[in-house]
Each structure stands twice: as C-alpha cells, then as structure tokens.
C-alpha positions as CSV (number, residue, x, y, z in Angstrom):
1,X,5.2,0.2,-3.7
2,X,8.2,0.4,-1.1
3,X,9.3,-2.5,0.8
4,X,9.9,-1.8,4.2
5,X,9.6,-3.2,7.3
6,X,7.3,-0.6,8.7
7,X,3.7,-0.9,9.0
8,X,0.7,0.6,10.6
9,X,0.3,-1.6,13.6
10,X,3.9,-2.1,14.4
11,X,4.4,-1.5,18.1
12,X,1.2,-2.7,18.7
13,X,0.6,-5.5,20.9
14,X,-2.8,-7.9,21.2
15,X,-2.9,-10.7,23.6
16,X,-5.8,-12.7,22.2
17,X,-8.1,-16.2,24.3
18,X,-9.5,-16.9,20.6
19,X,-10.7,-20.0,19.3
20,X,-12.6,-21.2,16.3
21,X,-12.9,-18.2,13.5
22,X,-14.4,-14.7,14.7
23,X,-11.9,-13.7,16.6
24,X,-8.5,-15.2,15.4
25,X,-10.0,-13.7,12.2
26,X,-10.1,-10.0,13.5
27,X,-6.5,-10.7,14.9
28,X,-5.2,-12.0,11.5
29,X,-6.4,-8.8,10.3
30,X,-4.5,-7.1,13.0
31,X,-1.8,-9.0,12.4
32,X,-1.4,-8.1,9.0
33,X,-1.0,-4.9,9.6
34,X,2.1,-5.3,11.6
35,X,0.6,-5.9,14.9
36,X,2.3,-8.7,17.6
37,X,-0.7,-11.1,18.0
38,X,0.0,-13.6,21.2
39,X,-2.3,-16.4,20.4
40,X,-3.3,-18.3,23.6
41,X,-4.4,-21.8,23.5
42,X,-5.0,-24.4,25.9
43,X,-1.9,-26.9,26.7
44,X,-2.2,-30.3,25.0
45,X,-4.8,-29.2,22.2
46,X,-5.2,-25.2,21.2
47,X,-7.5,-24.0,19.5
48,X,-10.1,-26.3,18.6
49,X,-10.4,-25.0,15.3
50,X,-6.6,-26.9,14.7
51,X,-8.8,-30.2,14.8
52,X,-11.4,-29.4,12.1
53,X,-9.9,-31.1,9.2
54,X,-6.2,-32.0,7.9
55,X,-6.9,-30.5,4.3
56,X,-3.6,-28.3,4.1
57,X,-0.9,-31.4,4.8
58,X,-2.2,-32.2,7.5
59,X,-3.2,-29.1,8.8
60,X,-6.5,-27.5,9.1
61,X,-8.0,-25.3,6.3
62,X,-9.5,-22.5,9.2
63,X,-6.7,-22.5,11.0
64,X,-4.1,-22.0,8.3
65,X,-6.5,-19.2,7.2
66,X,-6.9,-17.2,9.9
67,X,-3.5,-18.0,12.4
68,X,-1.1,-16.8,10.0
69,X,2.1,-14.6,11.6
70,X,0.4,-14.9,15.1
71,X,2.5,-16.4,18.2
72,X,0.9,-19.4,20.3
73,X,1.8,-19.5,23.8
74,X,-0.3,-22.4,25.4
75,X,-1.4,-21.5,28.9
76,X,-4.0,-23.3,31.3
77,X,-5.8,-20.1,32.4
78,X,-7.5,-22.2,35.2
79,X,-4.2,-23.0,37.0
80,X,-3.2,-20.5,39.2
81,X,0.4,-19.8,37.9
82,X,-1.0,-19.0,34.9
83,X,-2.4,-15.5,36.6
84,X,1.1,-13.7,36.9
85,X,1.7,-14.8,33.1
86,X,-1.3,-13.1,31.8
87,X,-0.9,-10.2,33.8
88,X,2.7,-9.9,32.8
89,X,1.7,-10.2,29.2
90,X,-1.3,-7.7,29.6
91,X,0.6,-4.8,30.8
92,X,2.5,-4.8,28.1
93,X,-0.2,-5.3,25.6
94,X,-2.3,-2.5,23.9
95,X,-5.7,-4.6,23.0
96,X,-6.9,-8.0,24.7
97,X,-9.7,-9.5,22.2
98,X,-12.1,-12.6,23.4
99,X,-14.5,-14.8,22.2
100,X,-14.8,-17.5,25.4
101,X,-18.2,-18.7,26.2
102,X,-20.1,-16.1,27.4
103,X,-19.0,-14.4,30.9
104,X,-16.0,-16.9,31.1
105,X,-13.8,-14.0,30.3
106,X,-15.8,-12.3,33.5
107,X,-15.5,-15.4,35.6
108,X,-11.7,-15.2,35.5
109,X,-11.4,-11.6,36.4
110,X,-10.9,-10.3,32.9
111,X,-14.0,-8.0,32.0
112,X,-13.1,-4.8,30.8
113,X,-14.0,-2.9,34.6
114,X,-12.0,-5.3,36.4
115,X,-9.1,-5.1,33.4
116,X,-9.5,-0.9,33.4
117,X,-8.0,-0.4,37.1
118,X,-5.2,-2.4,36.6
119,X,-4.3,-1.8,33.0
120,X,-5.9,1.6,32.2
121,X,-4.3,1.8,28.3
122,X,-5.7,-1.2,27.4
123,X,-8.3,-2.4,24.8
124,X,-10.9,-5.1,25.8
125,X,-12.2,-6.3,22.7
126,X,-15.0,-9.1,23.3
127,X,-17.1,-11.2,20.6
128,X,-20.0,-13.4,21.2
129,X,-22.8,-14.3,19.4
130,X,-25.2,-12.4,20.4
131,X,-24.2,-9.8,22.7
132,X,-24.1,-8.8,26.7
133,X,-27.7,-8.5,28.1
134,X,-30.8,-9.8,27.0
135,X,-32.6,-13.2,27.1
136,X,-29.9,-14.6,24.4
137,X,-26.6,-13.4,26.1
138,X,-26.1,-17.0,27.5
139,X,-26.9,-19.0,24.2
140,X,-23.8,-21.0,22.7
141,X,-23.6,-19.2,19.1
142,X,-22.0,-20.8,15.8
143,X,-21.7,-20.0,12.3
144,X,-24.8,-21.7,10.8
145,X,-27.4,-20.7,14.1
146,X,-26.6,-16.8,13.9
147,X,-27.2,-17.5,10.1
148,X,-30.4,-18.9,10.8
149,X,-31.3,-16.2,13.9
150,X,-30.5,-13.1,11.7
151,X,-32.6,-14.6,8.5
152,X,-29.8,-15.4,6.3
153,X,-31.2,-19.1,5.7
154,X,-35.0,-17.6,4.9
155,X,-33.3,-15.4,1.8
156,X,-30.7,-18.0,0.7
157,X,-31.5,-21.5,-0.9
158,X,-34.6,-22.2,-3.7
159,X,-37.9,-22.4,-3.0
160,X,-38.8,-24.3,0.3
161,X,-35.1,-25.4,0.6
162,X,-33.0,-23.0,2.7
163,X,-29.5,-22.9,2.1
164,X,-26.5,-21.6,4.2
165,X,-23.4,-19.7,2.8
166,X,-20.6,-21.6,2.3
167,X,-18.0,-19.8,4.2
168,X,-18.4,-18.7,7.8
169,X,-20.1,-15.1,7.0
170,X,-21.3,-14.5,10.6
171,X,-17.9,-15.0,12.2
172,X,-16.5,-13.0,9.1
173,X,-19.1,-10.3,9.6
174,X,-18.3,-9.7,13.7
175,X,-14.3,-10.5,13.0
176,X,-14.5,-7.1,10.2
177,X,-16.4,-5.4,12.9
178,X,-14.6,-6.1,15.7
179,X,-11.2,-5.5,13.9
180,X,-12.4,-2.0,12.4
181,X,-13.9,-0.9,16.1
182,X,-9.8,-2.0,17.7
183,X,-8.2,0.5,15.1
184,X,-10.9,3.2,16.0
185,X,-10.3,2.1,19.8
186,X,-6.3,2.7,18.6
187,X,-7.3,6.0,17.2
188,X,-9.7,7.3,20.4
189,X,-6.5,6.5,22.6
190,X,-4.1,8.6,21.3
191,X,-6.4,11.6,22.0
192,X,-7.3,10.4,25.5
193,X,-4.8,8.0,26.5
194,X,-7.3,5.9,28.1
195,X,-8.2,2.0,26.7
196,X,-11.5,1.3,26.0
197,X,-14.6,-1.6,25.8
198,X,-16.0,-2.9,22.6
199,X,-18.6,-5.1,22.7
200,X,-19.1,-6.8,19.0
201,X,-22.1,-9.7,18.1
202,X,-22.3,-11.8,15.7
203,X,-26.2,-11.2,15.5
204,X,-25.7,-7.8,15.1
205,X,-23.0,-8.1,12.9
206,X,-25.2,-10.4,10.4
207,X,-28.1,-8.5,10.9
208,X,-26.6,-5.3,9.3
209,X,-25.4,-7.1,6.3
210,X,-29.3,-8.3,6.2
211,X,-30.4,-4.9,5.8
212,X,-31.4,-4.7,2.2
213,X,-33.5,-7.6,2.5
214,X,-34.9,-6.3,5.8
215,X,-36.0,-3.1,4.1
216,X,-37.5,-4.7,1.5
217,X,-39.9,-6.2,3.8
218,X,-40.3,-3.5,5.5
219,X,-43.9,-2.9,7.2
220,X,-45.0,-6.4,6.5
221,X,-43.9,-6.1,3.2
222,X,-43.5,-9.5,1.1
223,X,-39.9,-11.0,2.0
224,X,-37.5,-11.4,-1.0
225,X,-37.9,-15.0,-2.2
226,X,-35.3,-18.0,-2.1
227,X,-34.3,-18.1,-5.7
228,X,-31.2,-19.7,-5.9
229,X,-27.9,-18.4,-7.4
230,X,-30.3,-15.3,-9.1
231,X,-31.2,-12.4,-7.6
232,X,-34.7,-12.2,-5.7
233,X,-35.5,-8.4,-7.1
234,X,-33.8,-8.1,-10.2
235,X,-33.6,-9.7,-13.7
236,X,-31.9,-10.6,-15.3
237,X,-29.7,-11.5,-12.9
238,X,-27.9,-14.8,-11.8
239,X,-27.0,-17.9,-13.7
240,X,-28.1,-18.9,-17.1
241,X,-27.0,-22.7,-18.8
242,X,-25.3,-23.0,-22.3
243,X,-25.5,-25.3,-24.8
244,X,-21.9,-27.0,-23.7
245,X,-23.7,-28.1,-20.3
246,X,-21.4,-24.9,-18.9
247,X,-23.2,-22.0,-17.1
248,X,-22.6,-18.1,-17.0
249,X,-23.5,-15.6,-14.9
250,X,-25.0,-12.3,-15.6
251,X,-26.4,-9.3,-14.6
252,X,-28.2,-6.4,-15.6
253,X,-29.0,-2.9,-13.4
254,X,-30.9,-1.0,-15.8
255,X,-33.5,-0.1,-19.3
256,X,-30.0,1.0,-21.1
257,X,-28.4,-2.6,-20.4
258,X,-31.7,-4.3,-20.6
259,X,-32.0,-3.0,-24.8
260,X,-28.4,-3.6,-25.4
261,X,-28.8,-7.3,-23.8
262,X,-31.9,-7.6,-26.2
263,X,-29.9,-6.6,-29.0
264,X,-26.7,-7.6,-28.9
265,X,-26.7,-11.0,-26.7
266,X,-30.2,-12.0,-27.4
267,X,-30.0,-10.1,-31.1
268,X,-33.8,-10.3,-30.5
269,X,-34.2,-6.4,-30.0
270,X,-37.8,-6.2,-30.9
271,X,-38.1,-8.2,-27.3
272,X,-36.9,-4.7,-25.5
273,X,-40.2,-3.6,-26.4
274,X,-42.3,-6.6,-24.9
275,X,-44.8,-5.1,-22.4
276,X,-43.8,-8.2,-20.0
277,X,-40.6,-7.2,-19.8
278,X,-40.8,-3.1,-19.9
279,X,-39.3,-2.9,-16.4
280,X,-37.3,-4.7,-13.8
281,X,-40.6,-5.2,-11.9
282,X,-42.1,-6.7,-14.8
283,X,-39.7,-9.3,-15.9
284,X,-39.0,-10.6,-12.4
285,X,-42.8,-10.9,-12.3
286,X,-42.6,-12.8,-15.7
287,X,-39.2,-14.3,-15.0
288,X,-39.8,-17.8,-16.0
289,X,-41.2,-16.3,-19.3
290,X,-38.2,-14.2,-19.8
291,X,-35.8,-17.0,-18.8
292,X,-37.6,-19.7,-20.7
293,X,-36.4,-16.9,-23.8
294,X,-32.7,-16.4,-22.7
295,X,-32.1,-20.3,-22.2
296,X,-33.6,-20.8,-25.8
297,X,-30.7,-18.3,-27.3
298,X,-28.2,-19.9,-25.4
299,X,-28.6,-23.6,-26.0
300,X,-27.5,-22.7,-29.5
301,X,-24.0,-21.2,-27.5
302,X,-21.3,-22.7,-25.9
303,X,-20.5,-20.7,-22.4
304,X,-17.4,-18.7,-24.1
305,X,-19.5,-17.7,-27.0
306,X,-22.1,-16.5,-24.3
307,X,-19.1,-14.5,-22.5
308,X,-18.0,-12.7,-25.7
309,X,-21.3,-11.6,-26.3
310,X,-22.0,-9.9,-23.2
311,X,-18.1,-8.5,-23.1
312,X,-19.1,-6.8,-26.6
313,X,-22.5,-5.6,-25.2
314,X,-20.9,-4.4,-21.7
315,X,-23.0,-6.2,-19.8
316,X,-22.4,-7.4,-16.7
317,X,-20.7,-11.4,-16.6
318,X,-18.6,-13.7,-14.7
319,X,-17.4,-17.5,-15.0
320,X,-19.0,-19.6,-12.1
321,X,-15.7,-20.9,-10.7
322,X,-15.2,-24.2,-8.2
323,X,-12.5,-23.5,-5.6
324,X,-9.9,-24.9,-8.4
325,X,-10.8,-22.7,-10.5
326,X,-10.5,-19.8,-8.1
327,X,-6.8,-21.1,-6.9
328,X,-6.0,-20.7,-10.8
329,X,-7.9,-17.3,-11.0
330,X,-6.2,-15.6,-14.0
331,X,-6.8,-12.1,-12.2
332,X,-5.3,-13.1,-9.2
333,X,-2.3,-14.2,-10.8
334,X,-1.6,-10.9,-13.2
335,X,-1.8,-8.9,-10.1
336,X,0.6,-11.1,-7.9
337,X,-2.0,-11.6,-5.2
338,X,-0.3,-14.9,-4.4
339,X,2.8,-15.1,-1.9
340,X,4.1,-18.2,0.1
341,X,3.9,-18.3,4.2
342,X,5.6,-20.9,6.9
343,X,3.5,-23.5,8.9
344,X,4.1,-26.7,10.7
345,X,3.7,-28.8,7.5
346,X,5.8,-26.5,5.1
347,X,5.7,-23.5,2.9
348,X,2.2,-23.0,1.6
349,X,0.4,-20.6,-0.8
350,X,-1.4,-17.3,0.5
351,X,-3.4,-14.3,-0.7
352,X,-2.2,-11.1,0.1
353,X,-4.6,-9.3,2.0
354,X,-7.3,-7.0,0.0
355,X,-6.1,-3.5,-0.4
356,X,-3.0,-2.7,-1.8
357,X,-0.9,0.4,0.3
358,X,1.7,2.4,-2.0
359,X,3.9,2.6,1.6
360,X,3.9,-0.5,3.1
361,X,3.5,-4.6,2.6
362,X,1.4,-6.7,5.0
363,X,2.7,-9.3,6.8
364,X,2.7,-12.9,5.7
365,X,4.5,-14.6,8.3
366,X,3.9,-18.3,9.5
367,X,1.4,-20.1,10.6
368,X,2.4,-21.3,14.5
369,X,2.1,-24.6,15.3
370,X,0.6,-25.1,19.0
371,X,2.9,-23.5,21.7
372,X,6.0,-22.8,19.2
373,X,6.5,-19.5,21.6
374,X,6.1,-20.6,24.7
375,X,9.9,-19.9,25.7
376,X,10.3,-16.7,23.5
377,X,7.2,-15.4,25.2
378,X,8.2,-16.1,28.5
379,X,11.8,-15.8,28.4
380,X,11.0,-12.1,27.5
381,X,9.1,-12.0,30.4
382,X,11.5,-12.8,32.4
383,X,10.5,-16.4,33.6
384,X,13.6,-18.5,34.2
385,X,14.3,-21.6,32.7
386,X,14.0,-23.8,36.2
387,X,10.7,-21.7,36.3
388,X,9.5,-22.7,32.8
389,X,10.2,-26.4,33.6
390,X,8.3,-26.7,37.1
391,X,5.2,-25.1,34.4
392,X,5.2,-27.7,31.9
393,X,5.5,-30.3,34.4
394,X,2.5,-28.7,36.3
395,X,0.6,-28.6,33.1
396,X,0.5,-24.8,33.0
397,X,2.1,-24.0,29.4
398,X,1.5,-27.5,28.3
C-alpha cells in the first residue's frame, strides 16, 4: 500500500445540516474517502448527539464515532445573515446531505427543486425515517421505532421478549444507503454534469436488510421465531455453554459439517444417523433434543477445549466477545486496524475503515469540537473579521 495524500473523494465538497447518527454517519463515510465534510450545527450546542453521554473523556461515544475529520461551523440557519453564508458555502459544494425534521429542510428554501435552479451541479441528499409522501412522512423517526416499524423487534429477542440490536442498525442501514447512492450521484454527474435528488428512509433501508425473514413468511407463511443469540432456521447454530461457565458459538450450514460435528466435536458419530436429526428441518424441529445432547458433551469441556475441537473439525466457531474483548481483538491487532485520531479531549484510538485500497489510505483526521472552523470557513469565504464579530454577537455563528 502507497501513502499518499490522494484519495477518491478529494476535491469533493459536502455541506452537511446532520444531527444525531444517520447522516453524520454517511458523511463520515464520505469523509474517509477524502471528501471536505462542513458539519453545521446550531450555535451554543451542535449536534445533539455531542450531549448523549461523556464516555470518551468527556466526549460522546456517537459523536466521536461518526464526526471524525469533518469541520463544524455553527450557524443559526433561522437568522437571516445566516442565508448569504449557506449560499456561499453551497456554490462551492458538490453534495448537500440532510436529515432535519421532515420538510424543515423545505421550509427554509432548501429542497432539491428550489436548490436545482440556483446550484444546478449540486447533490441534495435527504434522510428521514420514513420517506417523502405517504401517511408516515410527518412521523418523528428514531433508531429503536423504525426497528420496531420494519419488524426487527418481532425476529430479535426470545420467546415473548423482543429485543433491539444494540447498535443503531436503522441509522447505519440509511447512512450505507445514502452514502453509496452520493457516490453513484458523483458518478451520474460526470456523464451529465447535472446534480441530482436522492431521497433515502430509514424504513426502507431496514426493511431490505429484513428481507430474508420477510420471505420466509412469505404468503402467510409462519414468521421465524425469537430465539435468542441462535438462529431461527438453522441448527445448529448459535451459542452453546461449557463446562467452565464460558460459552461458544457455532455454526453449521450443511449434512457434510453436520457428520463431521457428530464425529469429531460430539465423537458421537452414530448420532449423524438419528432420524431426528437427518436434516436441518428436522433438528430445528427437535432442537431442544438435539441441544439437550450437545450441552451434555460440553459440560465435560472447558470453552477452549470446545474451540479446538471444532478448529480440528472445520466447523464453523467464534469467542462471544464483550466490547473489552473486542478493543483487545487479536485479529484486529495483527492486521493494524487500529490508528490514533485528534478530538477535543486528546488523541484517541480508531478503526480504520473496512476495506483496505492497495493505492490510497483513508482519512483519520480529528474529531471537531463545536464551531472549531468557524473563521477558517468563513475567512475563506471572504467574510471580514469586523463582519465575523457583528455574527457572533448577533448569535449567528454562535
């Protein structure tokens, strides 16, 4: 790998009114790539995602995570003077991405047709949760609803008890989208030289990702089950204790792993031949049979002695790892996946982005505290100082 300063998306300029995780996620992305991301937040408080918690030294875990190598310039886009400064900063940008409350990007005059006339190069990227039109369009949208809207909670959990994930996979799932529809949008304009709207929803973007389960009950078909950390349709598949109190995970995806699992982990091979277990379909209808068989073998095992077993069979394993764990991850650390990024509180630990390009590094730059820009931003511009003083004491960059 080379390491230059040149990278896709340098040149490339996104003005971004983000806040919370969908959004400043797609521009990390973009951002990474090489791209100049203007963050703007509102004066006196940002992004109220910078409030969520003080885990980081003081700072917040989502923000750190998804603000990296951006630039904040706070701006009240109510006051009028802000107008000239977004417009100045728009016609030099290449993509504008959004996730207000729905139509207050409209409201202010910055929908893609009223953008288009003015600035006809540039890209209006905006994310809600559930999209423009339709009797939802108005509906505020977090995380945990769109999980519970696209189905996610009646799939996830055990038994009765629903469960949510534990990271924000609906504002993960419409920040992808939206940041692999601004590179296509990139693409399109270098045929026609023309900008262009995407519209990206969280429900939509969730839904997809529900497809498997979806066409599994397709028709009216039985739903997958909750079933915990297992799978609902395959088995043996999920997490299995040891005699040590630890617990491994496994999986297997077919008869040829099935009879080595038998043989080799279980070294019970005259159990490949059971007529309960003769299929996948069979053992996850005879599952707590199957298990109650597996969790026998392996209270006589501690969870390494479990591992080795499976290694030597080739089937299918993993450690169940706590967040400590993963920071210590011994894969991570062979392949350098860990660099070191700025912030308000300090240098702080990173992962490189997934993906690894033989001609180019991402960048890793720092995390901005609120406003850091402002006179950077503006003096390149071309706002005087007197001019940037009469703002801040108006209240209009904070």
């Amino acid at each position: 790998m080379t390491d230059t300063p040149s990278r896709p998306l340098d040149g490339v300029t996104v003005v971004s009114l983000e806040h919370a995780i969908a959004a400043p996620f797609c521009t990390r992305q973009l951002a990474d790539l090489g791209a100049r991301v203007i963050k703007i937040e509102r004066p006196g408080v940002g992004d109220f995602a910078r409030g969520y918690d003080g885990r980081v030294h003081g700072l917040a875990s989502h923000f750190v995570w998804t603000n990296r190598s951006k630039e904040s310039l706070t701006l009240d886009l109510k006051h009028a003077d802000a107008t000239p400064i977004l417009d100045g900063l728009l016609a030099e940008a290449d993509v504008l991405v959004q996730n207000l409350a729905p139509g207050a990007a409209a409201r202010m005059g910055l929908s893609f047709d009223a953008l288009h006339e003015r600035f006809p190069s540039l890209i209006v990227c905006d994310i809600s949760g559930y999209g423009e039109g339709g009797p939802y369009q108005h509906k505020k949208a977090y995380d945990l609803l769109i999980q519970s809207e696209g189905g996610f909670l009646s799939v996830t959990g055990n038994g009765d008890e629903m469960a949510k994930a534990g990271c924000s996979i609906a504002d993960i799932a419409a920040g992808m989208y939206a940041y692999s529809h601004i590179l296509s949008a990139l693409l399109m304009r270098e045929r026609t030289g023309n900008g262009s709207r995407i519209e990206v929803s969280m429900l939509e973007s969730l839904v997809e990702w529900m497809s498997y389960p979806l066409y599994y009950a397709f028709e009216g078909a039985e739903p997958p089950p909750r079933t915990g950390a297992a799978h609902a349709t395959i088995y043996p598949y999920g997490p299995f204790d040891t005699g040590d109190g630890g617990t491994v995970m496994l999986g297997l995806q077919n008869e040829r792993e099935w009879k080595l699992f038998c043989d080799k982990v279980l070294r019970q091979a005259p159990l490949a031949d059971d007529e309960r277990f003769a299929s996948n379909t069979l053992r996850v209808r005879h599952r707590a049979a199957l298990k109650a068989v597996i969790l026998t073998e392996f209270a006589n095992l501690d969870a390494e002695e479990v591992l080795k077993r499976l290694d030597q069979a080739g089937i299918a394993n993993a450690h169940v790892n706590d967040m400590h764990g993963v920071w210590r991850h011994p894969q991570l650390a062979a392949r350098g996946r860990w660099t070191e990024i700025g912030s308000p509180a300090g240098p702080l630990p990173a992962l490189l982005p997934p993906g690894v390009s033989s001609d180019w590094m991402p960048r890793m730059d720092a995390v901005p505290d609120l406003g850091e820009h402002n006179d950077a931003i503006l003096t390149g511009l071309g706002v005087a100082q007197e001019e940037r003083d009469r703002l801040r004491r108006q209240g209009v960059i904070g």
